[in-house]
C-alpha positions as CSV (number, residue, x, y, z in Angstrom):
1,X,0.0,0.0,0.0
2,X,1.0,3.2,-1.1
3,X,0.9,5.7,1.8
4,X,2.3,9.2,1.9
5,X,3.7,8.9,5.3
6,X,5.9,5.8,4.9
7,X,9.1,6.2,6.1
8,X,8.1,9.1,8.9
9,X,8.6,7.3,12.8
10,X,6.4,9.4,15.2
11,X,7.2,8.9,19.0
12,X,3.7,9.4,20.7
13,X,3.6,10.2,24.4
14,X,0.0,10.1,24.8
15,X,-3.3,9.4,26.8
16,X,-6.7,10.0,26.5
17,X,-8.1,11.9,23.3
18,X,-6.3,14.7,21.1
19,X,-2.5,13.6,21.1
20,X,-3.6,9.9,19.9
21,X,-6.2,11.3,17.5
22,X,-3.3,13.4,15.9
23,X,-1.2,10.3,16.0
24,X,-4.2,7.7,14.4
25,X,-4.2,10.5,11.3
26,X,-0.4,9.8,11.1
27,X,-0.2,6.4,11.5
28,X,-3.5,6.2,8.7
29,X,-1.1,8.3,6.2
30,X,1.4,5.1,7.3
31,X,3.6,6.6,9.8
32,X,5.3,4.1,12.1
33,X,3.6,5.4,15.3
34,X,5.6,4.0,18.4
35,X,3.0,4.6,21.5
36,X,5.0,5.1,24.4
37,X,3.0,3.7,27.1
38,X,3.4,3.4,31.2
39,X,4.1,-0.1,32.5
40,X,0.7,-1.9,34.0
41,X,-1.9,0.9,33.1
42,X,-1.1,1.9,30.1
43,X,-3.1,5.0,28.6
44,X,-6.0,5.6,30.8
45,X,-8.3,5.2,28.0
46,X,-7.7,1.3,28.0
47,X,-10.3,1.8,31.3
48,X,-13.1,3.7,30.0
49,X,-15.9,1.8,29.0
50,X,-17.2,1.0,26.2
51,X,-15.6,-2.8,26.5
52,X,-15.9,-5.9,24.8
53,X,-14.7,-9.3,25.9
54,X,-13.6,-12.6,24.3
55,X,-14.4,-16.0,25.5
56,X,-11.2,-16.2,27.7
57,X,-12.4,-13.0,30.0
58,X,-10.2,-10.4,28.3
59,X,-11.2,-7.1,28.3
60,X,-10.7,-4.5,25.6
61,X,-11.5,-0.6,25.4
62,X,-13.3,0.4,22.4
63,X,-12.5,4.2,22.6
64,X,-8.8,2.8,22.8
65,X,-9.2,0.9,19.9
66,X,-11.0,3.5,18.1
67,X,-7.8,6.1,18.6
68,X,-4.7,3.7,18.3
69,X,-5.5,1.4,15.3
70,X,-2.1,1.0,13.1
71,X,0.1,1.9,16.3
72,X,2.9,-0.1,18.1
73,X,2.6,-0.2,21.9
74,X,6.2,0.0,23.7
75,X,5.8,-0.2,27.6
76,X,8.1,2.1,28.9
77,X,8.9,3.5,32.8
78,X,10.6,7.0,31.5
79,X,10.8,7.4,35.4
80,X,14.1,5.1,35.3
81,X,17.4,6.7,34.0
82,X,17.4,3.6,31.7
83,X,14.4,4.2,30.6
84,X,14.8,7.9,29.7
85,X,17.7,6.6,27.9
86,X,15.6,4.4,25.8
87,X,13.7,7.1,24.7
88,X,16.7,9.4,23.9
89,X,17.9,6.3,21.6
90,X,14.5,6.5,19.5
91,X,14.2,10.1,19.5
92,X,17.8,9.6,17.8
93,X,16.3,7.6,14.9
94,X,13.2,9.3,14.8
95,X,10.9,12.0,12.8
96,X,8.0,13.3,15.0
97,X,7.6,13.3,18.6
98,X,4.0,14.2,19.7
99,X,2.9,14.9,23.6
100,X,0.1,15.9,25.8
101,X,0.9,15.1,29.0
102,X,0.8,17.9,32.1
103,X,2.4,20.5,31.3
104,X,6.2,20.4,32.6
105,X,6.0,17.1,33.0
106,X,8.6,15.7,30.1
107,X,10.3,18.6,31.2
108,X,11.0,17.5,34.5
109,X,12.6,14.4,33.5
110,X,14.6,16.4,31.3
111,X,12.7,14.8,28.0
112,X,11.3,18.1,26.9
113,X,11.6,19.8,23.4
114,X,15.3,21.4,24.4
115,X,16.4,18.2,25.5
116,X,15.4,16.4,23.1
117,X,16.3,18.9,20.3
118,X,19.7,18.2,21.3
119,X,19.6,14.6,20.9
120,X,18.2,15.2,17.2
121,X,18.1,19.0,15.9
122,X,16.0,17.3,12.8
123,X,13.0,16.6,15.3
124,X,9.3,17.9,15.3
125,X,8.0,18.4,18.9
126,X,4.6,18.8,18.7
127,X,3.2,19.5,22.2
128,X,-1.0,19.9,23.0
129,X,-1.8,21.7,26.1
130,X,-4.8,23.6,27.4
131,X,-3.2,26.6,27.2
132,X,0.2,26.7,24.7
133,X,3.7,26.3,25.9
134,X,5.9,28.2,23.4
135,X,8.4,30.3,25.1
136,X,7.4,33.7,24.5
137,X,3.7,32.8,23.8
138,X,2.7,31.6,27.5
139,X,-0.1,33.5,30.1
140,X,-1.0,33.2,32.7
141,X,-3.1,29.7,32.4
142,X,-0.5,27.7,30.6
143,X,0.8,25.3,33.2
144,X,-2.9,24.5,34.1
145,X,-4.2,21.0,33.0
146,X,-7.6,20.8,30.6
147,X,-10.2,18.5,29.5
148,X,-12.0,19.4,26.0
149,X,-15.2,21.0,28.0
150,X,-12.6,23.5,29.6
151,X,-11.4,24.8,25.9
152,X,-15.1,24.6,25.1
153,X,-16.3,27.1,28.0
154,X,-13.2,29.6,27.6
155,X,-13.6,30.0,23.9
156,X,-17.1,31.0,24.2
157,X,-18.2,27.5,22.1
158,X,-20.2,26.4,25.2
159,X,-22.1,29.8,25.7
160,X,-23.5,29.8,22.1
161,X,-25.0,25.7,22.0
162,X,-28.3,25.0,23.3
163,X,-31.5,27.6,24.6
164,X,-31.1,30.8,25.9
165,X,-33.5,29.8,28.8
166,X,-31.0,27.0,29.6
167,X,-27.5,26.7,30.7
168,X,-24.7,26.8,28.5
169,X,-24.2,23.2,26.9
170,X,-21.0,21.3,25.3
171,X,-21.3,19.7,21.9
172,X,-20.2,16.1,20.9
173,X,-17.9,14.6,23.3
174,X,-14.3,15.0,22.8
175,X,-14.7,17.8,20.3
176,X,-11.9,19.9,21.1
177,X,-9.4,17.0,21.6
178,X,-10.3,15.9,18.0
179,X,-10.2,19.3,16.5
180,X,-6.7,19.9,18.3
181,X,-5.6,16.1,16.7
182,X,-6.1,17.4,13.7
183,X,-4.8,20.7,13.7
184,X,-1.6,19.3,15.5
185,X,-1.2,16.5,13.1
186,X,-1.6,19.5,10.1
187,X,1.2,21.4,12.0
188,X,2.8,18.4,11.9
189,X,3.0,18.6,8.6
190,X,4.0,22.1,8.0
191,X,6.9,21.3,10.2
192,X,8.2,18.1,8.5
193,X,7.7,20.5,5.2
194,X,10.0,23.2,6.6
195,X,13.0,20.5,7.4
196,X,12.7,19.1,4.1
197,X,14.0,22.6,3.0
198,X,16.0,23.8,6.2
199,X,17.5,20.8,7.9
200,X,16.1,21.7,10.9
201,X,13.1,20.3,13.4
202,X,10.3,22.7,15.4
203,X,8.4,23.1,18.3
204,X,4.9,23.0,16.8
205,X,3.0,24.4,20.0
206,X,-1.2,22.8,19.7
207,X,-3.4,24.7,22.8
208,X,-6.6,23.0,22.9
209,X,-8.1,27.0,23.9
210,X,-6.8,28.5,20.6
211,X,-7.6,25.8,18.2
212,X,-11.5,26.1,19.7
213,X,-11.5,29.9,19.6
214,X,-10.4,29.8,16.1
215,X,-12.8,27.5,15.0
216,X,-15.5,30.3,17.2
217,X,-13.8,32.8,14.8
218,X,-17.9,33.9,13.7
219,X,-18.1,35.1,17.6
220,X,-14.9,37.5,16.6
221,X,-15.9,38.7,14.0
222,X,-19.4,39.9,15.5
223,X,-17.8,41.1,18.6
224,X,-15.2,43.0,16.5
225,X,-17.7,44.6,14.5
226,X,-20.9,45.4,16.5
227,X,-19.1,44.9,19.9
228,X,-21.9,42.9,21.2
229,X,-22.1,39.0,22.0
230,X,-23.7,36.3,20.3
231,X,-25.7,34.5,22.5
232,X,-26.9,30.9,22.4
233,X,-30.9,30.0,21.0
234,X,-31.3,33.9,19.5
235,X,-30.7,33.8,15.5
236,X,-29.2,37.4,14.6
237,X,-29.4,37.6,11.3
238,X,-29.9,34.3,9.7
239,X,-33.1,32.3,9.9
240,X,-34.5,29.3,9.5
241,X,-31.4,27.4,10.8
242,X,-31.9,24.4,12.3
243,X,-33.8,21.0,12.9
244,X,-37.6,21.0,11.5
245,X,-39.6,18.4,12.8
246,X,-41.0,16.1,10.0
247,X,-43.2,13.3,10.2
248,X,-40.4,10.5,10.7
249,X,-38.0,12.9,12.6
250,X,-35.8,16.2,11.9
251,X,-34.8,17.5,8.9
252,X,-31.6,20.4,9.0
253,X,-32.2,23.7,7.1
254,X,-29.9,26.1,6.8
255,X,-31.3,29.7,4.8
256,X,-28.0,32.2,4.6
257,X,-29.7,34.8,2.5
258,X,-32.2,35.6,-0.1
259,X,-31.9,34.0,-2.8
260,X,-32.2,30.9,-1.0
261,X,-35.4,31.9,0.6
262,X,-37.0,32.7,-2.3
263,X,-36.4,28.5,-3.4
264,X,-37.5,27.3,-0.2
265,X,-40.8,29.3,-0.1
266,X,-41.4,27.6,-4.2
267,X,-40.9,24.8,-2.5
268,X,-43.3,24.4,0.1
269,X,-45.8,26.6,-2.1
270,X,-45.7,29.5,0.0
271,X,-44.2,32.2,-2.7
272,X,-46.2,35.0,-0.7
273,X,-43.3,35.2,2.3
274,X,-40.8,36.5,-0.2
275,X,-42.4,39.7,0.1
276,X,-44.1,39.4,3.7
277,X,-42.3,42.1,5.9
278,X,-42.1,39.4,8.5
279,X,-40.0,37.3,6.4
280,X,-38.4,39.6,3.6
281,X,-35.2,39.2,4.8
282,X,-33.3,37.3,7.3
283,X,-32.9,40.1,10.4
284,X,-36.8,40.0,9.7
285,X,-37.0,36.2,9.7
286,X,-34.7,36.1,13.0
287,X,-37.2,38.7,14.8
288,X,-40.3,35.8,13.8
289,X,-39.0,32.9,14.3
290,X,-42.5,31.4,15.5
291,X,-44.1,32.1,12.2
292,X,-41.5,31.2,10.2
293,X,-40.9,27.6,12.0
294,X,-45.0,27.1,11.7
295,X,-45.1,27.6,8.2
296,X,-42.2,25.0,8.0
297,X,-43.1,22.5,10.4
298,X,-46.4,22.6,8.9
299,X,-45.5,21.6,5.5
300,X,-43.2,19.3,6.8
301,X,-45.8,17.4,8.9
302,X,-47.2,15.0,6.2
303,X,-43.6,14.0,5.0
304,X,-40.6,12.1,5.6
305,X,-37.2,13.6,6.0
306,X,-36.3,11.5,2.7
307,X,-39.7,13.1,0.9
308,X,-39.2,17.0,2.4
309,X,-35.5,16.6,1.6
310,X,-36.1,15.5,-2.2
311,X,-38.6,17.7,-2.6
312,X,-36.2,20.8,-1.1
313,X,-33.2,19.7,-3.2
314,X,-35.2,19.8,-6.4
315,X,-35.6,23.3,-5.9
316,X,-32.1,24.2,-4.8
317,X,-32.3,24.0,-1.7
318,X,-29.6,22.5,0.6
319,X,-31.0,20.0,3.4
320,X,-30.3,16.7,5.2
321,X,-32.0,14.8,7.4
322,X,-30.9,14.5,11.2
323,X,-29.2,11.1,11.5
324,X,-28.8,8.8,14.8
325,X,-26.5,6.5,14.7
326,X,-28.4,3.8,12.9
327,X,-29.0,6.4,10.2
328,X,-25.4,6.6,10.2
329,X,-24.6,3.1,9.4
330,X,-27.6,2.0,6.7
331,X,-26.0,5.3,5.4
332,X,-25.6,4.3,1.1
333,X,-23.4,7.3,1.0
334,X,-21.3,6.7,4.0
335,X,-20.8,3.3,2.8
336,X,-20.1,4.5,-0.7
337,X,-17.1,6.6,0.8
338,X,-16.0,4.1,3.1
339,X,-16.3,6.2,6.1
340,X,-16.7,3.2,8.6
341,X,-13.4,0.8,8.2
342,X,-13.9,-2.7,10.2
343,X,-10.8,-3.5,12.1
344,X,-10.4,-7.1,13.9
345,X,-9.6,-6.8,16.7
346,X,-8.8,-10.4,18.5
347,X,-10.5,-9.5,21.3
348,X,-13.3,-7.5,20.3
349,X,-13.5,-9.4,16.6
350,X,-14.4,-7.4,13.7
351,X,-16.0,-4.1,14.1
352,X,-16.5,-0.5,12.7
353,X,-14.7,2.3,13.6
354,X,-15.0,6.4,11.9
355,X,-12.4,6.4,9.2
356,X,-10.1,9.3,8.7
357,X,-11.6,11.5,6.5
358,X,-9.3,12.2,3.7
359,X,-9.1,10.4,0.6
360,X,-6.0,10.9,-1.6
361,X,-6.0,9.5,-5.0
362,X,-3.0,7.8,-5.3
363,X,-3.7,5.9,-1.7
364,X,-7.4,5.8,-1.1
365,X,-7.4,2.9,1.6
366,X,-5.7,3.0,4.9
367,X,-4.6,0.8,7.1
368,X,-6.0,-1.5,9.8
369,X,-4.6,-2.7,11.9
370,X,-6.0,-3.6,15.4
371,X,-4.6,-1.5,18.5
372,X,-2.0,-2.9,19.9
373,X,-1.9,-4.6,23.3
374,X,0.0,-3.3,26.3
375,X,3.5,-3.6,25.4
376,X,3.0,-5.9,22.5
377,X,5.6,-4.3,20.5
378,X,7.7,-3.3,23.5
379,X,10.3,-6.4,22.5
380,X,10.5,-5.8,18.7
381,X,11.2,-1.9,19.0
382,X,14.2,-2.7,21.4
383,X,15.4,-5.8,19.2
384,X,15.0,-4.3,15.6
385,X,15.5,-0.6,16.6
386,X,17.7,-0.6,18.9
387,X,19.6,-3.5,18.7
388,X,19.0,-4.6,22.5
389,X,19.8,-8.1,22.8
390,X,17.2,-11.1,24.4
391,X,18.8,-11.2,26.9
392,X,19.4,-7.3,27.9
393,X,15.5,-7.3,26.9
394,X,15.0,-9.7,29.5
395,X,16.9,-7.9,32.4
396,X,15.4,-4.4,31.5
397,X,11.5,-6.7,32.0
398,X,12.8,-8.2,35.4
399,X,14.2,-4.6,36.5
400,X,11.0,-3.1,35.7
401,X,12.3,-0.4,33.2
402,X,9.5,-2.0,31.0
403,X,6.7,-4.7,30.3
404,X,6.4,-7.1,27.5
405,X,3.0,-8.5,26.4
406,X,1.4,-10.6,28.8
407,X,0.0,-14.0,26.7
């Protein structure tokens, strides 16, 4: 298989969510991703349900498995001298380290970006945080911790989802630690792009709070020009948005401007509201909302999302029906694009997992395989790698420095 990453070895020191979501794009492109993984727990996400078992009684994660397909686990106590050393031998041979621990905390054991920079000036550091760690780019938050919902709520995200007669909400789980994955793994890229004409490695600094308030970046622009606040549940100047109730469930509608009004209101044989000064435009639309949704949700009653949405499309008009997740699998579409690779796992057996959503022409299919056990590849990647012997293997194992596979 022809990937565009062969070649590329990414050290990942990484738990939870946005650091091994940046690493699964890699290691889908075909970078050799060596997780670096803490002896008997392992990242914490092995331990958070949802699991599935085999016959035997073994236990498997499947929010692991869904971020560390295509990876090598190498069990690893980088609280031992011999173990740091370990990790300064791969960084050596390396591309890409990527990291999201606590803040400070490679630095403490003397594994940050400096150190490691001098062990191999070719090397991309990419470090995720809360709150950014580049010298000369730090506040006053950035050696605090952070969960997604924290980058959410400090952005300003969580005060614009939901009702404004409820409480702020979040959105999907996790959303800020994969939009950070991916934004890390593109600067990722820009980085590796700058050595191939310099030489030299980077520090590509990933805070979870700048990557959310850059994807708020409608909120700036409103604040910047009116000086007032969005708020959550009030349309300003754009209406209908949103779910319609149909006869089967919701349909999405989204009307930006005029033009696109004019369609729907062919559509659902209403061609009066072009013209109605309730609905003329859409600060007039937002100001209605009630009569606008009526009109809507009264055509819409008789009809399916699949009827309402053929009937809108015909006319121009962009709109899709809101799936659950069984919509999303008996998807034709998704399956058509492949969005939903199996991966066999030998614990959980085969079953689907949200591909990576790029498709390149000249390497359309990506890899799977299964995540890897706890230190399943902890003996190969001394052996092959680093030339450790079976029986210096053996002693680091007894000493505790690392863990091999268990069975």
């Amino acid at each position: 298989m022809n990937q565009p990453l062969a070649g590329v070895r990414v050290i990942a020191l990484e738990q939870y969510m946005s650091a091994p979501y940046c690493t699964l794009l890699l290691a889908d492109a075909g970078a050799e991703v060596i997780k670096v993984e803490q002896p008997g727990r392992g990242d914490p996400r092995r331990s958070i349900p949802p699991f599935a078992a085999d016959a035997q009684g073994q236990q498997v994660a499947g929010g692991f498995i869904g971020y560390n397909r295509n990876k090598k686990s190498l069990a690893l106590n980088l609280r031992t001298p011999e173990g740091q050393q370990i990790l300064r031998d791969l960084v050596r041979i390396s591309d890409v380290v990527v990291e999201n621990l606590r803040p400070g905390a490679m630095d403490k054991l003397r594994l940050g970006y400096r150190d490691l920079k001098a062990v191999n000036p070719r090397l991309v550091y990419a470090a995720i945080s809360g709150f950014g760690r580049l010298e000369g780019f730090t506040g006053p938050y950035s050696d605090r911790p952070a969960f997604d919902i924290v980058a959410e709520a400090m952005s300003g995200v969580m005060n614009l989802v939901g009702f404004a007669d409820r409480p702020p909400s979040w959105t999907i789980y996790g959303m800020a630690d994969v939009y950070t994955g991916q934004v890390t793994a593109y600067g990722v890229m820009l980085a590796l792009w700058v050595r191939e004409r310099t030489g030299q490695g980077q520090m590509v600094d990933s805070s979870m709070l700048d990557n959310m308030l850059a994807l708020n970046e409608r909120m700036v622009v409103l604040y910047s020009y009116t000086g007032k606040s969005p708020e959550r549940g009030v349309p300003g100047h754009v209406y209908p948005r949103g779910a319609f109730l149909c006869r089967d469930g919701y349909l999405a509608l989204n009307i930006p401007d005029e033009q696109q009004w004019e369609r729907l209101c062919q559509a659902i044989g209403r061609p009066d509201l072009v013209c109605d000064d309730r609905t003329a435009n859409g600060t007039a639309r937002s100001q209605n909302t009630d009569v606008v949704r009526t009109v809507i949700e009264d055509w819409l009653a008789d009809k399916t999302r699949s009827e309402a949405e053929a009937l809108l499309q015909a006319q121009g008009v962009p709109a899709g029906p809101v799936y659950t997740a069984e919509d999303v699998f008996g998807d034709p579409h998704i399956a058509a694009r492949q969005m939903l690779v199996t991966v066999d796992d030998p614990v959980a057996g085969p079953r689907q997992y949200a591909r990576t959503p790029l498709h390149l022409s000249a390497s359309p299919q990506i890899p799977t395989e299964p995540a890897p056990r706890l230190g399943e590849h902890t003996r190969p990647v001394l052996a092959e790698l680093l030339g450790y012997s079976e029986e210096q293997i053996d002693q680091l194992a007894t000493a505790q420095v690392i863990q091999l596979q268990q069975g």
